[in-house]
C-alpha positions in Angstrom: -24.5 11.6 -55.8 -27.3 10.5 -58.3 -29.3 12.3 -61.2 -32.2 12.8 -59.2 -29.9 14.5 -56.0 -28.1 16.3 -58.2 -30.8 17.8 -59.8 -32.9 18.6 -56.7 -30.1 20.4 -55.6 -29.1 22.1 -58.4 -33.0 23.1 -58.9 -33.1 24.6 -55.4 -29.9 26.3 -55.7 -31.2 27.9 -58.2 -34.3 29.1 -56.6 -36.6 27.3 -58.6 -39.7 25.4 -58.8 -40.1 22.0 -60.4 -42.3 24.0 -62.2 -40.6 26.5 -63.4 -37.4 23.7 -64.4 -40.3 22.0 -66.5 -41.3 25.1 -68.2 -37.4 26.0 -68.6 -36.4 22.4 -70.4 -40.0 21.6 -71.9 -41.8 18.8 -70.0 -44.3 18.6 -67.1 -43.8 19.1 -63.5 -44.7 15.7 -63.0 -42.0 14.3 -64.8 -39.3 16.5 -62.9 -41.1 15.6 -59.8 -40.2 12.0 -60.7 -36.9 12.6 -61.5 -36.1 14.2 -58.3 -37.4 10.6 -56.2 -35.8 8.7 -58.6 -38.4 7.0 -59.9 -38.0 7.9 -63.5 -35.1 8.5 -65.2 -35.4 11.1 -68.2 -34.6 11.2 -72.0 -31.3 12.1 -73.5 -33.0 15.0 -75.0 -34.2 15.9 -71.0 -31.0 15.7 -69.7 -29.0 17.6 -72.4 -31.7 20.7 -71.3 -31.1 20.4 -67.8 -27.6 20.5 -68.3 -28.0 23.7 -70.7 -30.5 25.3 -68.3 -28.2 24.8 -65.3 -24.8 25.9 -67.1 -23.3 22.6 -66.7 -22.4 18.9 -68.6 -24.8 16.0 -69.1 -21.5 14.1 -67.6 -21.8 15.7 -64.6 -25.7 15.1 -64.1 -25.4 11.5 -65.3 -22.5 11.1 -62.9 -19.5 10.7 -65.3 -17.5 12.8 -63.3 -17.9 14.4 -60.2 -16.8 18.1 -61.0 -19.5 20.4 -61.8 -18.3 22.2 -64.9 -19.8 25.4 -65.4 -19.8 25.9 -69.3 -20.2 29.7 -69.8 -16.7 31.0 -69.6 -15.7 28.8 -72.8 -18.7 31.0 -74.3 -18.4 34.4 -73.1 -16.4 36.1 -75.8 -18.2 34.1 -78.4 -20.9 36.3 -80.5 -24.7 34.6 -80.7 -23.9 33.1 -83.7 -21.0 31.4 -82.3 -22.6 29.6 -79.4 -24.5 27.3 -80.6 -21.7 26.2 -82.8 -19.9 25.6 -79.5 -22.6 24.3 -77.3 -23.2 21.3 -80.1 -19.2 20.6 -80.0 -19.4 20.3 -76.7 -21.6 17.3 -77.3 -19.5 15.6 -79.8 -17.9 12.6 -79.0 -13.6 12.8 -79.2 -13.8 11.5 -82.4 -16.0 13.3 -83.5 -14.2 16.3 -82.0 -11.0 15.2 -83.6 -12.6 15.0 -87.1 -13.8 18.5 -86.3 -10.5 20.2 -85.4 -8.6 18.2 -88.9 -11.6 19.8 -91.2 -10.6 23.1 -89.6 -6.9 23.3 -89.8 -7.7 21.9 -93.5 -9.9 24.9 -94.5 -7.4 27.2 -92.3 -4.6 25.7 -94.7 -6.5 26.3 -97.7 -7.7 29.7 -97.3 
């Protein structure tokens, strides 16, 4: 299945307009009327809001793997000041990841 399937589907599972999804991520309704016939594709910065909006991963939407993820119960015992720090991890590459978890078992060593 495609970006702009995926997204229609998601969209109307939701119960939503194209509208509404444009308000929700921040562009027009045109441009999420185009993505849904496929004859646009959107920005990075478009797709990592859709995936936010519908509680899922850009790999999923850009067809990286075919599982929808759902991304809230990593989060849900995580205070508001938590979450964001865990939503941008989640968007880090495995290096980057990996350079992540040494800095913190190095401060955790040096407490």
């Amino acid at each position: 299945m495609e970006f702009n399937e995926k997204l229609k589907l998601l969209r109307e599972e939701e119960g939503i307009s194209q509208k509404t999804l444009a308000e929700k991520v921040g562009v027009s309704q045109s441009a999420v009327a185009q993505w849904e016939a496929g004859s646009r594709r959107p920005t990075s910065d478009a797709v990592v809001a859709v995936a936010r909006y519908f509680d899922t991963s850009a790999d999923f939407l850009l067809g990286l793997v075919d599982e929808r993820l759902r991304l809230v119960p990593y989060y849900k015992g995580l205070s508001e000041k938590e979450q964001p720090f865990m939503q941008a991890y989640s968007q880090l590459t495995s290096a980057q990841k990996s350079a992540v978890g040494e800095i913190v078992r190095l401060m955790l060593e040096n407490k």
